[in-house]
C-alpha positions as semicolon CSV with decimal commas, in nm:
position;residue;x (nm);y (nm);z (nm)
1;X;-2,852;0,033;1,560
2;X;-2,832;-0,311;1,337
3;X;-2,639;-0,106;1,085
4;X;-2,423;0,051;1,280
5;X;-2,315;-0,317;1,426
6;X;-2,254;-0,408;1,078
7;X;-2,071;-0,192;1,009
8;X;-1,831;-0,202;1,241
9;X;-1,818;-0,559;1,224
10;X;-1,740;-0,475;0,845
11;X;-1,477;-0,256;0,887
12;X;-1,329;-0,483;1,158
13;X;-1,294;-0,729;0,917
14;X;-1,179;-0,535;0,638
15;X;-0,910;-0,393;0,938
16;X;-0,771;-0,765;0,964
17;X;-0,791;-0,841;0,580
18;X;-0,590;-0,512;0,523
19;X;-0,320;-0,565;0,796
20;X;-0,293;-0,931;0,724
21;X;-0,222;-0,853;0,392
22;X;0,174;-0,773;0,441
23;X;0,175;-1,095;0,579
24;X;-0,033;-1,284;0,309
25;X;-0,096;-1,075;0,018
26;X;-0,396;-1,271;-0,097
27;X;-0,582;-1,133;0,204
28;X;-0,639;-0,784;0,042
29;X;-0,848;-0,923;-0,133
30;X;-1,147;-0,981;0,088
31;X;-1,138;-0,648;0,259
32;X;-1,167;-0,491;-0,101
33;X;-1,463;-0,759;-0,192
34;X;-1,635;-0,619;0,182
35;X;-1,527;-0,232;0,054
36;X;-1,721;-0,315;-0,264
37;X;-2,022;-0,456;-0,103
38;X;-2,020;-0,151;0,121
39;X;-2,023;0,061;-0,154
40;X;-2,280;-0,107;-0,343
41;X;-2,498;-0,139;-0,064
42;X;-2,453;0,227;0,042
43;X;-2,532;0,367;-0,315
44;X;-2,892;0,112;-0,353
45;X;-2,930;0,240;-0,010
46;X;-2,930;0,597;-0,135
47;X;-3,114;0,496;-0,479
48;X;-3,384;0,354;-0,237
49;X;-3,364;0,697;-0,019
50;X;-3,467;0,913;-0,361
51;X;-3,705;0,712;-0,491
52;X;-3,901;0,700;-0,140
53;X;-3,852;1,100;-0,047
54;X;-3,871;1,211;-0,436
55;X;-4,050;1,037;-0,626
56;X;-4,010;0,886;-0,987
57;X;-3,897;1,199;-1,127
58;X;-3,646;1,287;-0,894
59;X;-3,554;0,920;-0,862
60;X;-3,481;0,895;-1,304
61;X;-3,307;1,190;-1,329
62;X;-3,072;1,073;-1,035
63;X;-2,991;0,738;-1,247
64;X;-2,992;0,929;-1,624
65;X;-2,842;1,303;-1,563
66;X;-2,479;1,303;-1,421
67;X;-2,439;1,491;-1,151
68;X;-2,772;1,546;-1,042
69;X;-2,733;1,277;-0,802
70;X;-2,515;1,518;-0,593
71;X;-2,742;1,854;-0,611
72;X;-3,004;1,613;-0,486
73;X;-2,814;1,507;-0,187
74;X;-2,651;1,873;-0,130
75;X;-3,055;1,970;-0,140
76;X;-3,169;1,708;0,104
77;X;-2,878;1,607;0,298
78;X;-3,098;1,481;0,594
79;X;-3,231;1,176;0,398
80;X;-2,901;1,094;0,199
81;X;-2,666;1,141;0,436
82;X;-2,616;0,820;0,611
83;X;-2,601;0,639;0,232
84;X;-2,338;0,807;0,090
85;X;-2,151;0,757;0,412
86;X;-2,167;0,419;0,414
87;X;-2,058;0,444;0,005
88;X;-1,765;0,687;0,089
89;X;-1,659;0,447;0,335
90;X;-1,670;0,128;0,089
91;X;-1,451;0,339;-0,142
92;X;-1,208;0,461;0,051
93;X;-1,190;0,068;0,233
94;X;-1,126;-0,058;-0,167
95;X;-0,848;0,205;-0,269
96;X;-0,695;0,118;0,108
97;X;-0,729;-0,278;-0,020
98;X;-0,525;-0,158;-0,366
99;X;-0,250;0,059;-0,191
100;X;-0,237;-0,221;0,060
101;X;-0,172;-0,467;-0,240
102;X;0,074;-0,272;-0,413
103;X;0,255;-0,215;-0,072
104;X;0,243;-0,604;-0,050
105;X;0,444;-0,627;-0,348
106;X;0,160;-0,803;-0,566
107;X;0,124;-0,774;-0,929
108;X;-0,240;-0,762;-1,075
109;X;-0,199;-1,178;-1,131
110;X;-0,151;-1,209;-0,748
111;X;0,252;-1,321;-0,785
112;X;0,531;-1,147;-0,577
113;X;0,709;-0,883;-0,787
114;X;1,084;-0,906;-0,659
């Protein structure tokens, strides 16, 4: 239930940062710093999920083989769902923070292009 209030709250704020960004375009920023964290967070948050349900094994091959990081959560989607959720969401909250900037009319150094 914690989670779920964070979030919300997190995506709230990212909401604001992303809106207030046509405004201000320095405020894209944040919500793709909060998009980041959620992503982070969601993909230790699965790391942590393997190594607890799988083992070592499962856990290195996960970090080391590409791709086996999805077979293992297309095998056991019970345990890794709610992670890669909560990473999905961080990424899709940082490419809305980039489309949002470029929208804004900021270059990569933060000036308006005009």
């Amino acid at each position: 239930m914690v989670s779920l209030i964070a979030i919300c709250a997190a995506l709230g704020l990212a909401a604001i940062c992303l809106l207030l960004s046509f405004l201000v375009p320095f405020a894209v920023y944040p919500a793709m710093a909060v998009g980041a964290m959620m992503a982070l967070a969601g993909s230790i948050w699965f790391y942590v999920a393997v190594g607890t349900e799988g083992g070592a094994n499962e856990l290195m091959l996960c970090l080391i083989v590409p791709f086996y990081a999805l077979r293992y959560s297309a095998a056991n989607p019970d345990q890794t769902k709610r992670p890669l959720r909560l990473a999905l969401l961080g990424a899709v909250v940082m490419l809305g923070g980039l489309v949002a900037s470029r929208s804004a009319g900021t270059s990569r150094t933060g000036r308006r292009r005009w």
